[in-house]
N, CA, C and O atoms as a Tripos MOL2 file, in Angstrom:
@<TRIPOS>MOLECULE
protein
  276   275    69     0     0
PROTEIN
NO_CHARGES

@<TRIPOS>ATOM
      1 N           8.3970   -9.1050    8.2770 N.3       1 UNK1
      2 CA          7.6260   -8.0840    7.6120 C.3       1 UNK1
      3 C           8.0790   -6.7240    8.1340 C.2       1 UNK1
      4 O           8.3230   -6.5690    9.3310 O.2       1 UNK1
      5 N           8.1870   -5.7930    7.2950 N.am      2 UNK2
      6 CA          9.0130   -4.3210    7.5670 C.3       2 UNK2
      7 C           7.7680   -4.2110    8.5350 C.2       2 UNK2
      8 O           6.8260   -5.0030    8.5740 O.2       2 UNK2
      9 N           8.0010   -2.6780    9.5830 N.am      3 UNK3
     10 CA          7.0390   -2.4920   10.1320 C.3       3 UNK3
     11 C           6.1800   -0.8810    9.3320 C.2       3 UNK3
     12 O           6.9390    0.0100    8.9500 O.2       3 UNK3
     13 N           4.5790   -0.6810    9.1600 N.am      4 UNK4
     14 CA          4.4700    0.1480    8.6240 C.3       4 UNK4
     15 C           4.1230    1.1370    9.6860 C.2       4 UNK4
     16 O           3.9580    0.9220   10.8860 O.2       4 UNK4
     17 N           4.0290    2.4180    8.9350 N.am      5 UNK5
     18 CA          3.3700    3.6780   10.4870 C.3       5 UNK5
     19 C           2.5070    4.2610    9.3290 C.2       5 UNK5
     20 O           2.5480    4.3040    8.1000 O.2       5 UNK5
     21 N           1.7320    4.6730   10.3100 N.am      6 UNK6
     22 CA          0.8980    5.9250    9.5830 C.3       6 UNK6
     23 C           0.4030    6.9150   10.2440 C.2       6 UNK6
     24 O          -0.5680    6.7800   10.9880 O.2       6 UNK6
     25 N           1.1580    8.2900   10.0060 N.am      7 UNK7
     26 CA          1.1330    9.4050   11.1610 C.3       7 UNK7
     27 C           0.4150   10.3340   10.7830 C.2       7 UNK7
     28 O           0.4710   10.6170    9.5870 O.2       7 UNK7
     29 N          -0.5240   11.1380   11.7010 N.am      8 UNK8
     30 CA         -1.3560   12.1450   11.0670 C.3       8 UNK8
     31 C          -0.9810   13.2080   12.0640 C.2       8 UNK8
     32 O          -0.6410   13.0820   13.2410 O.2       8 UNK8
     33 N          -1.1540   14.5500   11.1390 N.am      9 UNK9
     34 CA         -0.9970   15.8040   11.9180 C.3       9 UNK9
     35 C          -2.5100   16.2500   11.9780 C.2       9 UNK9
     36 O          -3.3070   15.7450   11.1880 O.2       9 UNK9
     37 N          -2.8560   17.0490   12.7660 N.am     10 UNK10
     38 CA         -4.1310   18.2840   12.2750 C.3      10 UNK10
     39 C          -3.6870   19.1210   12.8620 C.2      10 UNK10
     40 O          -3.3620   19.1760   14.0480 O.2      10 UNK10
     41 N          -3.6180   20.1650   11.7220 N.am     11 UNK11
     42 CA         -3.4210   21.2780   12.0150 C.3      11 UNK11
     43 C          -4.2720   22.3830   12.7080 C.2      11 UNK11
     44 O          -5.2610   21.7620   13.0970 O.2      11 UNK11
     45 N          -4.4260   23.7290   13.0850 N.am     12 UNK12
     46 CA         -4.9420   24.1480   13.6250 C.3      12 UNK12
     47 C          -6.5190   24.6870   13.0070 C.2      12 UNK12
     48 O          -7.6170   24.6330   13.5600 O.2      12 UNK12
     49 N          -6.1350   25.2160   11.6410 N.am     13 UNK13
     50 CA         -7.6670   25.2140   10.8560 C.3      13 UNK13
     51 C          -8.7560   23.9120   10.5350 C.2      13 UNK13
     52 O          -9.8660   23.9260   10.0020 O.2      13 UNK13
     53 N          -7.6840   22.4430   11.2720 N.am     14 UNK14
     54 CA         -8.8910   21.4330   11.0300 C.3      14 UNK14
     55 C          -8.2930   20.5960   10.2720 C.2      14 UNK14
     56 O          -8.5210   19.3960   10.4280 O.2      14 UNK14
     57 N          -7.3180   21.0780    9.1970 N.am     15 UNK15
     58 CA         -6.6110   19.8890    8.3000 C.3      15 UNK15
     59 C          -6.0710   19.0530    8.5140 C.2      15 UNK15
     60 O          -5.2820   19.2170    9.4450 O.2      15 UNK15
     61 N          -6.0830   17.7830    7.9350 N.am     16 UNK16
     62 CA         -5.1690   16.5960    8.7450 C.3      16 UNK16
     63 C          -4.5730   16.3530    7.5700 C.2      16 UNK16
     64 O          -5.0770   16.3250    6.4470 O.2      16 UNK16
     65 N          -2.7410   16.0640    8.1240 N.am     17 UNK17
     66 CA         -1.7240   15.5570    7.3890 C.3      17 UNK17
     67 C          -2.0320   13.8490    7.7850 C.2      17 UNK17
     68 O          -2.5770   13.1950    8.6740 O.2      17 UNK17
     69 N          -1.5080   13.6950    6.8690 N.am     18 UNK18
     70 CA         -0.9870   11.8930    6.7460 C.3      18 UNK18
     71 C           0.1110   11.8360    6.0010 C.2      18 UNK18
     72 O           0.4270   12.5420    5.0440 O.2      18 UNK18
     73 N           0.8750   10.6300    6.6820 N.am     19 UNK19
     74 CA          2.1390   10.2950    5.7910 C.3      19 UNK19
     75 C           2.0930    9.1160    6.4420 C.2      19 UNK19
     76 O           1.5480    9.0020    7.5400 O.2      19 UNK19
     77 N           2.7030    8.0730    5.7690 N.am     20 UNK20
     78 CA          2.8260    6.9490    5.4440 C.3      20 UNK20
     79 C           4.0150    6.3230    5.1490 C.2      20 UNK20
     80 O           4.5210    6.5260    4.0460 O.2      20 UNK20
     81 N           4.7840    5.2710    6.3000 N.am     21 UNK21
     82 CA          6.0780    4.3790    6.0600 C.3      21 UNK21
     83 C           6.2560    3.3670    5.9280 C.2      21 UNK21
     84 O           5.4760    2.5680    6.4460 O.2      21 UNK21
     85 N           7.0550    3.0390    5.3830 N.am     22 UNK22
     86 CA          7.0250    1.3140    5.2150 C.3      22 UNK22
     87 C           5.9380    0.5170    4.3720 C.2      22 UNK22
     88 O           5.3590   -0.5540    4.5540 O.2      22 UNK22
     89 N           5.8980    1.5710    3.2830 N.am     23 UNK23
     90 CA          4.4990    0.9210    2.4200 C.3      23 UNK23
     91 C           5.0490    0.9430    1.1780 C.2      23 UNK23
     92 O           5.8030    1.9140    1.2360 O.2      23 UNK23
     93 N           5.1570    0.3790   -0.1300 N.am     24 UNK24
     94 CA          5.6320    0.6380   -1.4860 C.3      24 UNK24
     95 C           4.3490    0.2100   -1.8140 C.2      24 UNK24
     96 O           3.6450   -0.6820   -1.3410 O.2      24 UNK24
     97 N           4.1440    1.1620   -2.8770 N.am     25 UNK25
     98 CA          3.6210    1.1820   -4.2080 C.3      25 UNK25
     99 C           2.1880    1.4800   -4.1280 C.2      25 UNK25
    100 O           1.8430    2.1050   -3.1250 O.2      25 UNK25
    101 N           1.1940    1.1320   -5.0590 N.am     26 UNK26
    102 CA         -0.1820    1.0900   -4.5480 C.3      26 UNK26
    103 C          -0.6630    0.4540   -3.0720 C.2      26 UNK26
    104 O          -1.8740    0.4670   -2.8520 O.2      26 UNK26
    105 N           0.1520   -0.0520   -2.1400 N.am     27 UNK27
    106 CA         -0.3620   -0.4970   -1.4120 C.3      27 UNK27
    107 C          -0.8970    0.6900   -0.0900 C.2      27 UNK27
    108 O          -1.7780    0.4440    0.7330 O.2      27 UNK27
    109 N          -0.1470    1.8990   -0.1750 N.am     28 UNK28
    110 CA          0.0900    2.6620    0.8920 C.3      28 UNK28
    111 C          -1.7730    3.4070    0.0800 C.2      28 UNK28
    112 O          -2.5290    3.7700    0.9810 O.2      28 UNK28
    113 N          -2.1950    3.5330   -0.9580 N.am     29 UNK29
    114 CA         -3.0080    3.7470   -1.4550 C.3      29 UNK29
    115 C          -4.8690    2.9670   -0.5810 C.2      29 UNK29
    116 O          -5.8670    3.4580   -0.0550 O.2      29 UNK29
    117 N          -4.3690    1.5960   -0.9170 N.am     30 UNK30
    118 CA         -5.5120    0.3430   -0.2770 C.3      30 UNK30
    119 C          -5.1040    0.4810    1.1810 C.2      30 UNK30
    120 O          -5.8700   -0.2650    1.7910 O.2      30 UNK30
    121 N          -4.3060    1.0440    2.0100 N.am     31 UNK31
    122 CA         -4.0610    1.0670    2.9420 C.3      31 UNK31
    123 C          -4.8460    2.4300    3.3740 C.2      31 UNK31
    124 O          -5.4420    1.8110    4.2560 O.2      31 UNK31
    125 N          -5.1640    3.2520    3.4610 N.am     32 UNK32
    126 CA         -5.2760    3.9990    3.4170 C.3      32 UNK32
    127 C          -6.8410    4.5610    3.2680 C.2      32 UNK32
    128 O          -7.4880    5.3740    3.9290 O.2      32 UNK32
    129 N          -7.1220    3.8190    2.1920 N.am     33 UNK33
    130 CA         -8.2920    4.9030    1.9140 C.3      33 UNK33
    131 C          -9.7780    4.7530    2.4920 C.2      33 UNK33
    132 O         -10.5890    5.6340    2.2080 O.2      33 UNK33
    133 N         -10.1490    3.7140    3.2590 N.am     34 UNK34
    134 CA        -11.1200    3.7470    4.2970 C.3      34 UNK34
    135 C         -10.8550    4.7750    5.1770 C.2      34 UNK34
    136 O         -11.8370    5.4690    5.4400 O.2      34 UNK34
    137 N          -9.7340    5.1010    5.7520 N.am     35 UNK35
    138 CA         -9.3220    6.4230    6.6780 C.3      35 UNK35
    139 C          -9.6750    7.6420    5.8280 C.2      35 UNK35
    140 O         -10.6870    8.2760    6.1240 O.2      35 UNK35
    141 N          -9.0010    7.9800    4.9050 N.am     36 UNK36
    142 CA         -9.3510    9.0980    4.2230 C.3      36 UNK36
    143 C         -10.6240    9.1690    4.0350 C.2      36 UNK36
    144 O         -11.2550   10.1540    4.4180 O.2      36 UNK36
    145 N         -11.4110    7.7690    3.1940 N.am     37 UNK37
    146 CA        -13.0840    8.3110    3.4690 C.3      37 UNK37
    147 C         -13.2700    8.6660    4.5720 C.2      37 UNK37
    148 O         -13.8840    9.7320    4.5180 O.2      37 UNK37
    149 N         -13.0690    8.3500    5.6580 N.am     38 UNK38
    150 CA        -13.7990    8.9730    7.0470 C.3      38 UNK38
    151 C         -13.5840   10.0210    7.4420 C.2      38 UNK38
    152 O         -14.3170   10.6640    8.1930 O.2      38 UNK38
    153 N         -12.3050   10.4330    6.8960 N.am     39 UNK39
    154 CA        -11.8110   11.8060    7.6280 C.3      39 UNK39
    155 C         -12.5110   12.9420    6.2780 C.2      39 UNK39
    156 O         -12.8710   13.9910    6.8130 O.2      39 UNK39
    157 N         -12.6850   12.9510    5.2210 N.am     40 UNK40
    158 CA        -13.3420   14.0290    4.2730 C.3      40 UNK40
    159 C         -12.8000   13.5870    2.8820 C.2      40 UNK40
    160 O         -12.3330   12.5130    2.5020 O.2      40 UNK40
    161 N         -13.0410   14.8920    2.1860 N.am     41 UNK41
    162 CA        -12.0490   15.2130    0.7930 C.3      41 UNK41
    163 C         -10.5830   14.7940    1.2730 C.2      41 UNK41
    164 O          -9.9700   14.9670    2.3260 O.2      41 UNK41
    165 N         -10.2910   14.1930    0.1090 N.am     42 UNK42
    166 CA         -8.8170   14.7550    0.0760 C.3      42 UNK42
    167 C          -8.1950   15.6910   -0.8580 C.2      42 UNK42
    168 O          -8.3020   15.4960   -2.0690 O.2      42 UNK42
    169 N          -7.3990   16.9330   -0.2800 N.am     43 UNK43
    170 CA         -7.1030   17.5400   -1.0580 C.3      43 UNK43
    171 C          -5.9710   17.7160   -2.0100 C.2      43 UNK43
    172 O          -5.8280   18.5610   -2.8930 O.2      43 UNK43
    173 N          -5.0550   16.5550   -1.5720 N.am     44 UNK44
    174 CA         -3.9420   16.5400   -2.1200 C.3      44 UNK44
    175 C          -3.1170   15.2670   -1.7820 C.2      44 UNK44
    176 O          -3.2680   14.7920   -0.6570 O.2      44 UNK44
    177 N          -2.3610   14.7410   -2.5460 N.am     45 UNK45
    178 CA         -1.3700   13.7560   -2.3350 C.3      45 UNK45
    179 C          -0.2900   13.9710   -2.9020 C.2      45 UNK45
    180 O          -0.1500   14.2540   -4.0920 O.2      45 UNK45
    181 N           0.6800   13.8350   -1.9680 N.am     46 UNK46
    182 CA          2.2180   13.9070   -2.3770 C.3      46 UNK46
    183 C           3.3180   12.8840   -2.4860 C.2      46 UNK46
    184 O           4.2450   13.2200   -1.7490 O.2      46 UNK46
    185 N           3.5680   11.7440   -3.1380 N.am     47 UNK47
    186 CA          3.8340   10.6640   -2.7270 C.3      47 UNK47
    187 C           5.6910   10.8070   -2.7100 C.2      47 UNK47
    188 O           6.4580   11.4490   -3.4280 O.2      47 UNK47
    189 N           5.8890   10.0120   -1.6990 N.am     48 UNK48
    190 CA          7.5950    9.9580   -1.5100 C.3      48 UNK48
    191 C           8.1700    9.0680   -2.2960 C.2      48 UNK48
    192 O           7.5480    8.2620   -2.9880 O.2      48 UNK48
    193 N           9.2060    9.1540   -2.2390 N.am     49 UNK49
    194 CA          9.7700    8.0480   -2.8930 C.3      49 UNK49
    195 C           9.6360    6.7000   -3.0010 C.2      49 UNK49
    196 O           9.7720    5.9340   -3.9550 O.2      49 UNK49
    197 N           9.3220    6.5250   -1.7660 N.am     50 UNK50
    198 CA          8.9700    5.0500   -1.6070 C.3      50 UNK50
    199 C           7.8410    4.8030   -2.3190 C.2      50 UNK50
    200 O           7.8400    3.6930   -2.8510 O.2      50 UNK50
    201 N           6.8540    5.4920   -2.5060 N.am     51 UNK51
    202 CA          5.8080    5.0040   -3.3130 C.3      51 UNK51
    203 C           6.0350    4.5520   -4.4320 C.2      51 UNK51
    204 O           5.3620    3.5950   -4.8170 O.2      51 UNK51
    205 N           7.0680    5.1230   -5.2850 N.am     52 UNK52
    206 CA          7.2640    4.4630   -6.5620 C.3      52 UNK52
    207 C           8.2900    3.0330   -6.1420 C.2      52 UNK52
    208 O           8.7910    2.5410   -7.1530 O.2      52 UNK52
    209 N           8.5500    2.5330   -5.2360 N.am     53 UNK53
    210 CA          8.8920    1.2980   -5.1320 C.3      53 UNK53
    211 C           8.1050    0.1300   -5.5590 C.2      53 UNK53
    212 O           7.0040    0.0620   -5.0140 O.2      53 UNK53
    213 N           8.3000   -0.5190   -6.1370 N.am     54 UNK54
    214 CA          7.4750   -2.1860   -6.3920 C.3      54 UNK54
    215 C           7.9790   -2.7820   -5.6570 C.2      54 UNK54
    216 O           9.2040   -2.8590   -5.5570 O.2      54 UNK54
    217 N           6.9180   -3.5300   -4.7420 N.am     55 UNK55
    218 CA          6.8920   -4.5490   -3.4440 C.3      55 UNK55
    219 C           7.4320   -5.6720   -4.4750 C.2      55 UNK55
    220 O           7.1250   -6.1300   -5.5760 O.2      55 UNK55
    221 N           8.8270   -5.9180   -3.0540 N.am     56 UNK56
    222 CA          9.0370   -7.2720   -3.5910 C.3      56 UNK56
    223 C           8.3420   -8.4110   -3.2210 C.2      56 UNK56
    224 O           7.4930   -8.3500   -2.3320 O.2      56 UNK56
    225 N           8.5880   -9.3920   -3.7690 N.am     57 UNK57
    226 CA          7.8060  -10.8150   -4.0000 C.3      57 UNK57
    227 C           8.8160  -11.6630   -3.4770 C.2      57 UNK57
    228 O           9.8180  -11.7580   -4.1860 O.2      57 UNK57
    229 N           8.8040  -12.3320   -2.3640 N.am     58 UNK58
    230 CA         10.0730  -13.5950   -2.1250 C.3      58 UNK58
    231 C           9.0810  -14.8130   -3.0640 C.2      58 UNK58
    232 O           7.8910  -15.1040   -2.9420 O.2      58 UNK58
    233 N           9.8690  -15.2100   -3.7740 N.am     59 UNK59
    234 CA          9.9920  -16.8530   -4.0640 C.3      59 UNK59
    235 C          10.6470  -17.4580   -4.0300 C.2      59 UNK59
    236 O          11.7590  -17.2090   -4.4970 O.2      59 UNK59
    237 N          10.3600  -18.5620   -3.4810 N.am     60 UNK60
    238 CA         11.3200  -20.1450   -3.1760 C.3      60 UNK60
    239 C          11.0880  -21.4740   -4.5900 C.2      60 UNK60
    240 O           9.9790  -21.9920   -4.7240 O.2      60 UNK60
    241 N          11.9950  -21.7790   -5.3080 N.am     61 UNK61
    242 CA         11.8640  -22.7510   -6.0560 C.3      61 UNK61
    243 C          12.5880  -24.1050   -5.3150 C.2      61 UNK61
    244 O          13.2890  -23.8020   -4.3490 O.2      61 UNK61
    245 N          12.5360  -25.1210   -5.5400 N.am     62 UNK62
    246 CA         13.2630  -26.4970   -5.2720 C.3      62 UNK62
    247 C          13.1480  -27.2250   -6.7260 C.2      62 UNK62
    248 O          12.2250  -27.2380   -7.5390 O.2      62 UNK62
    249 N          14.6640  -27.9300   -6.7430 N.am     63 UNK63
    250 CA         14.5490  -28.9820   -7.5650 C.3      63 UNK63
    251 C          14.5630  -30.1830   -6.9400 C.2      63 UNK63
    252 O          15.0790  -30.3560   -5.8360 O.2      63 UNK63
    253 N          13.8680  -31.2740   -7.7700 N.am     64 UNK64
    254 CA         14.2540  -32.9580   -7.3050 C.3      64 UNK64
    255 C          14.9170  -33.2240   -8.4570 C.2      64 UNK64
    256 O          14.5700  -32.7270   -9.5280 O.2      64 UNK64
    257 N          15.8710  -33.9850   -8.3360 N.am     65 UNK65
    258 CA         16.0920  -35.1450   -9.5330 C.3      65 UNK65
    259 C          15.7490  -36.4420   -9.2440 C.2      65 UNK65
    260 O          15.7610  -37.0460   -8.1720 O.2      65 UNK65
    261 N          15.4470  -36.7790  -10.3290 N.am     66 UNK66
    262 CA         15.1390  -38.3200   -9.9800 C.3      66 UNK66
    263 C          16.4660  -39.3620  -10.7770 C.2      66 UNK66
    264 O          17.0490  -39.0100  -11.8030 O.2      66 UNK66
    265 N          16.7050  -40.4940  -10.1340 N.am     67 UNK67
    266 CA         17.6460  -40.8550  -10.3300 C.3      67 UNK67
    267 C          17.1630  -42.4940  -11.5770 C.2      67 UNK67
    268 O          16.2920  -43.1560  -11.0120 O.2      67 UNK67
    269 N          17.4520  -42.9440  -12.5870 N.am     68 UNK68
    270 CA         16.7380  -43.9640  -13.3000 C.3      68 UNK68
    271 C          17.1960  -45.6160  -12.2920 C.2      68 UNK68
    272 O          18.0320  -45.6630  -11.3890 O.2      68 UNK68
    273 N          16.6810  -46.3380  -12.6120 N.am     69 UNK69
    274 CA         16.5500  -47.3370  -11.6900 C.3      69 UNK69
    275 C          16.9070  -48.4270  -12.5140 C.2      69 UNK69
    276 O          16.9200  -49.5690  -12.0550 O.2      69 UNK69
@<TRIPOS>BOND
     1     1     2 1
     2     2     3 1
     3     3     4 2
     4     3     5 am
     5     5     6 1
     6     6     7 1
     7     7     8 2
     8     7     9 am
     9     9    10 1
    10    10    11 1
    11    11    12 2
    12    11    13 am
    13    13    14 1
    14    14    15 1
    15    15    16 2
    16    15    17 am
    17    17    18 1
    18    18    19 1
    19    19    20 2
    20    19    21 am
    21    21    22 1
    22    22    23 1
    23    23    24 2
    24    23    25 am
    25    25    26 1
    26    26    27 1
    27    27    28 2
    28    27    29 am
    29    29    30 1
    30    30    31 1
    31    31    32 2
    32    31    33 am
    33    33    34 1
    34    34    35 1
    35    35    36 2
    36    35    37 am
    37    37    38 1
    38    38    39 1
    39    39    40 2
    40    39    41 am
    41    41    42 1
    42    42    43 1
    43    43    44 2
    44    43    45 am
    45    45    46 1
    46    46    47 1
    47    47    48 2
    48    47    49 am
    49    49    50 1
    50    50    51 1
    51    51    52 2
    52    51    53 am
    53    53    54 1
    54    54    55 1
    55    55    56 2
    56    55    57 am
    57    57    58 1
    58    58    59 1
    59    59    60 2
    60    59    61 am
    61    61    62 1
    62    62    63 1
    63    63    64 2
    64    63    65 am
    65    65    66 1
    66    66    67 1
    67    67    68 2
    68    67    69 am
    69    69    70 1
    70    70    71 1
    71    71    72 2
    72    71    73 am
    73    73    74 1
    74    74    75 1
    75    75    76 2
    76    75    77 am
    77    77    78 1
    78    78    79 1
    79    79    80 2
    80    79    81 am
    81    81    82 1
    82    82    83 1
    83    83    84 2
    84    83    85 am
    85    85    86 1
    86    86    87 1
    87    87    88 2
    88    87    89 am
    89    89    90 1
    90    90    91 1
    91    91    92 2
    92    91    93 am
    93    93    94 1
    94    94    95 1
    95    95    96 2
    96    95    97 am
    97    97    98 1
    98    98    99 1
    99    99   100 2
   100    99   101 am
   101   101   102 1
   102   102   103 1
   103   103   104 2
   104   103   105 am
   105   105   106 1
   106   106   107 1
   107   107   108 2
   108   107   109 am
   109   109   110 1
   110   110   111 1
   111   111   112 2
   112   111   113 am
   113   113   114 1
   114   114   115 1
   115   115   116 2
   116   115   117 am
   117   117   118 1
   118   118   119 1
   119   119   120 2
   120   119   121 am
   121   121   122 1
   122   122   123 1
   123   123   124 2
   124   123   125 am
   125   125   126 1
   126   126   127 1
   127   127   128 2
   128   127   129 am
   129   129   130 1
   130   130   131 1
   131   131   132 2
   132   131   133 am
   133   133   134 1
   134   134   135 1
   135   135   136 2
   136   135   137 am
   137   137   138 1
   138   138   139 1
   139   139   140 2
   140   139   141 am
   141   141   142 1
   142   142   143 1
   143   143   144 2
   144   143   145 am
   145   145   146 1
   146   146   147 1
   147   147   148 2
   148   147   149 am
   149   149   150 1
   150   150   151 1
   151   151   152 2
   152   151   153 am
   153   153   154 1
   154   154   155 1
   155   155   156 2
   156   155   157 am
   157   157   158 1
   158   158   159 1
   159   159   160 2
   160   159   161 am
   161   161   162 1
   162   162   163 1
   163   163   164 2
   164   163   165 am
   165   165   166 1
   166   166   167 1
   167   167   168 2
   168   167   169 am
   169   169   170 1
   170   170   171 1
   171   171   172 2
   172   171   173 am
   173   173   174 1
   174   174   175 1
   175   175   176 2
   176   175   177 am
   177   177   178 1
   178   178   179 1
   179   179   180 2
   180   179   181 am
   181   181   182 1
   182   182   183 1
   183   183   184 2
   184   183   185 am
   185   185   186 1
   186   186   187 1
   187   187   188 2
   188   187   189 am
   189   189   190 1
   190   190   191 1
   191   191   192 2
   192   191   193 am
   193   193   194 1
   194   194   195 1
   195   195   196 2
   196   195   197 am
   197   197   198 1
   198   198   199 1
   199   199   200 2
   200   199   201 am
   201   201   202 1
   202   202   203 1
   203   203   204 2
   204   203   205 am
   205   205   206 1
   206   206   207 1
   207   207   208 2
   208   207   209 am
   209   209   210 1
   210   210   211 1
   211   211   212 2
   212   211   213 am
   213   213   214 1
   214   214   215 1
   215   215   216 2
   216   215   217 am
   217   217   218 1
   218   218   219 1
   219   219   220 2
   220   219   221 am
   221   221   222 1
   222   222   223 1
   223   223   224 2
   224   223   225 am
   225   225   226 1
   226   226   227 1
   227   227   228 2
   228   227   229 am
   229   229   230 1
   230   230   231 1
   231   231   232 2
   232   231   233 am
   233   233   234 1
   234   234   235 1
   235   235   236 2
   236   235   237 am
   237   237   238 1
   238   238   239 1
   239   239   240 2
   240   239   241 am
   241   241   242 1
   242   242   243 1
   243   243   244 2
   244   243   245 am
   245   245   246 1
   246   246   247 1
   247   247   248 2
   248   247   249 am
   249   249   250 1
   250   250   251 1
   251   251   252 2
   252   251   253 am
   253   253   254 1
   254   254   255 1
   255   255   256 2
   256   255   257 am
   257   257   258 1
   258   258   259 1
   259   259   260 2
   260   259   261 am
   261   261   262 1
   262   262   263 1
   263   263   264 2
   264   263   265 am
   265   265   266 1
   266   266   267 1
   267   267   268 2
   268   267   269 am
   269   269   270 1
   270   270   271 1
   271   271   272 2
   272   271   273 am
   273   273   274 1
   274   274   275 1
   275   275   276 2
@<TRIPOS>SUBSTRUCTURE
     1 UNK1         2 RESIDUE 1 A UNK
     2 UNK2         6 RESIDUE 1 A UNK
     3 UNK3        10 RESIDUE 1 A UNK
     4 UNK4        14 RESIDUE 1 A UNK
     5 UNK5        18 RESIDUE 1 A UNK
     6 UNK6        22 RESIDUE 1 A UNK
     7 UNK7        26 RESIDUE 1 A UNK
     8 UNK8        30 RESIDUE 1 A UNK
     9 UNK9        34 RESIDUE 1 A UNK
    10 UNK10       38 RESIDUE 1 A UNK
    11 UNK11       42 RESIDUE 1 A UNK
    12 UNK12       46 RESIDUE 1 A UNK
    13 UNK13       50 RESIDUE 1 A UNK
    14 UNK14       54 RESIDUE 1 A UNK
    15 UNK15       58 RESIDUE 1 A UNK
    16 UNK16       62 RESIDUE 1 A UNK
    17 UNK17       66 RESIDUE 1 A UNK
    18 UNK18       70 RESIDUE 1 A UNK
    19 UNK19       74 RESIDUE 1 A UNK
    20 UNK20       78 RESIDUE 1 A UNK
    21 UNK21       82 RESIDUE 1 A UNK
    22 UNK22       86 RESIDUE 1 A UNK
    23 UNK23       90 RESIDUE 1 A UNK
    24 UNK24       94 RESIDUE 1 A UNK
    25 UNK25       98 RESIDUE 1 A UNK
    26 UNK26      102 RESIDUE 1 A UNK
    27 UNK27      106 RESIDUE 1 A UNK
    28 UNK28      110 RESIDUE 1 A UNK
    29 UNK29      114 RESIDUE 1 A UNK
    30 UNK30      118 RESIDUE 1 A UNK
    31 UNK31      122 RESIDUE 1 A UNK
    32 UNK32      126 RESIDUE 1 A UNK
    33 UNK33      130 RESIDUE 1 A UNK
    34 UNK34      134 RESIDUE 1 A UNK
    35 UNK35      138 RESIDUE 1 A UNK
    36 UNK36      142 RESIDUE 1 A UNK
    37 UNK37      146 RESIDUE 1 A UNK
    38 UNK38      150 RESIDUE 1 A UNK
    39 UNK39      154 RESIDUE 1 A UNK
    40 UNK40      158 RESIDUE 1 A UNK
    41 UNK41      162 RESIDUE 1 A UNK
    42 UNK42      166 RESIDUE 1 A UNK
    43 UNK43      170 RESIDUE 1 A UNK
    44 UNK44      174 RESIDUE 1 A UNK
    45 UNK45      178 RESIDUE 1 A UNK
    46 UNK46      182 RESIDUE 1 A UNK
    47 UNK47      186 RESIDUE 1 A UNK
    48 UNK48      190 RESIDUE 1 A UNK
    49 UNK49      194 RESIDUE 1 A UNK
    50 UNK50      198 RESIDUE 1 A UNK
    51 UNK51      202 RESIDUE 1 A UNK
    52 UNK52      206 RESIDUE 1 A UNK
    53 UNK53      210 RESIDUE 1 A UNK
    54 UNK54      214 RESIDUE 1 A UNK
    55 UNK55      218 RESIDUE 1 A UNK
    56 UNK56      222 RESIDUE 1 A UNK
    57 UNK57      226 RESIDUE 1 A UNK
    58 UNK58      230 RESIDUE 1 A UNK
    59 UNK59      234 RESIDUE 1 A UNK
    60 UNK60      238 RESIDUE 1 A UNK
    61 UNK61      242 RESIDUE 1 A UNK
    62 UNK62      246 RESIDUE 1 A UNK
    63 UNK63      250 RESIDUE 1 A UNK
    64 UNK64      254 RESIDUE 1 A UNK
    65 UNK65      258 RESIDUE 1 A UNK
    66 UNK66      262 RESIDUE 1 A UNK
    67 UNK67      266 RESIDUE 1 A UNK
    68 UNK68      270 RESIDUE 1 A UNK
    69 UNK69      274 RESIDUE 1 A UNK
């Protein structure tokens, strides 16, 4: 599993930055937003590139054959 971060600045009038790595797509969103409720409004979001990534999905298929008897 990638590793994620999530770094906050506050600045000196009180504002807090957040940014967010290792997250694609809506997830950096559900990740996230219990913190943001706690910390206030939010006044803005800027999303990077990575946000428009779609999380990949690993899948594994197998075949059997069966052999007639």
């Amino acid at each position: 599993m990638p590793q994620r971060t999530v770094r906050f600045r506050i600045r000196p009038d009180g504002r807090v930055e957040e940014q967010v790595e290792g997250v694609s797509g809506d997830a950096c969103l559900q990740l996230t937003d219990r913190l943001e409720a706690a910390l206030g409004t939010v006044e803005q979001r800027q999303p990077t590139a990575e946000a428009f990534n779609t999380p990949q999905v690993l899948t594994q298929s197998q075949s059997q054959s069966v052999e007639p008897s």
